[in-house]
C-alpha positions in Angstrom: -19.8 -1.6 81.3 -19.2 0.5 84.9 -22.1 2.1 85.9 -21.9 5.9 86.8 -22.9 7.1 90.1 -25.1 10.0 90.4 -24.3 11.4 93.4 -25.6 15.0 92.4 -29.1 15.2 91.1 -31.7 15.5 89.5 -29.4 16.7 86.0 -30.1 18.2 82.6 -33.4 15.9 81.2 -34.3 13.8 84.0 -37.9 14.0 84.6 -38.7 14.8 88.1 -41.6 14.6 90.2 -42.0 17.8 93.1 -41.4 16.5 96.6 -43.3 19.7 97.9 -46.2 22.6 96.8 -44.3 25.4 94.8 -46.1 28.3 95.5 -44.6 30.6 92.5 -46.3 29.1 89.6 -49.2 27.3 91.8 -47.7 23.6 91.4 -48.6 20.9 93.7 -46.4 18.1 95.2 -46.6 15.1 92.8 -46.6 16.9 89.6 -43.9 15.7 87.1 -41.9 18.1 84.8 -38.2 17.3 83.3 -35.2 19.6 84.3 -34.4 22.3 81.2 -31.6 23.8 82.9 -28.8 23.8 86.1 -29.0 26.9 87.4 -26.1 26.2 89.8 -25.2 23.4 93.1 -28.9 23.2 94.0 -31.4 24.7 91.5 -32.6 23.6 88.4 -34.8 25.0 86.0 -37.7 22.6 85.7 -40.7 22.8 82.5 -43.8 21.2 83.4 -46.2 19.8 80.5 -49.5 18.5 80.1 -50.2 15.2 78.2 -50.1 17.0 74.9 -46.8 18.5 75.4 -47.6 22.2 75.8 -45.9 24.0 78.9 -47.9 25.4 81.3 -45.1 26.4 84.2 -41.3 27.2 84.1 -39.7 27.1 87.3 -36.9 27.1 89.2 -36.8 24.2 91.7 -34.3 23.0 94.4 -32.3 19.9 93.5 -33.6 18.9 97.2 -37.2 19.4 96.6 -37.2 16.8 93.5 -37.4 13.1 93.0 -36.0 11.5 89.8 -38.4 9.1 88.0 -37.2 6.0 86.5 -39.2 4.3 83.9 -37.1 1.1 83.8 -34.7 -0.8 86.3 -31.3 0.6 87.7 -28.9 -1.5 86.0 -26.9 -3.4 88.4 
């Protein structure tokens, strides 16, 4: 099976961690959320949620100013 290259990213349900403090809805660098929605190129629309599952911040995000998260190993 060919893997797929992701050259663009983060995309539609990746989680994400923020690279940098987003000053809109008062998030810090290192919080996690998972992308909702491309808004275009180089924004998503990322939903941030506490252990329980309940949103506590919508925002918009650059794709630039996230890291994808990968719970298991890049296949190879």
């Amino acid at each position: 099976m060919a893997v797929e290259e992701r050259d663009e990213g983060p995309f539609l349900l990746d989680v994400v961690a923020l690279l940098t403090d987003c000053s809109a809805p008062r998030l810090a660098r290192g919080q996690v959320g998972t992308v909702v929605e491309e808004l275009g190129d180089n924004t998503v629309l990322v939903e941030f949620s506490d252990d329980q599952g309940q949103a506590y911040a919508v925002a918009p995000c650059a794709r630039s100013q996230l890291l994808v998260l990968h719970y298991v190993p890049e296949p190879v």
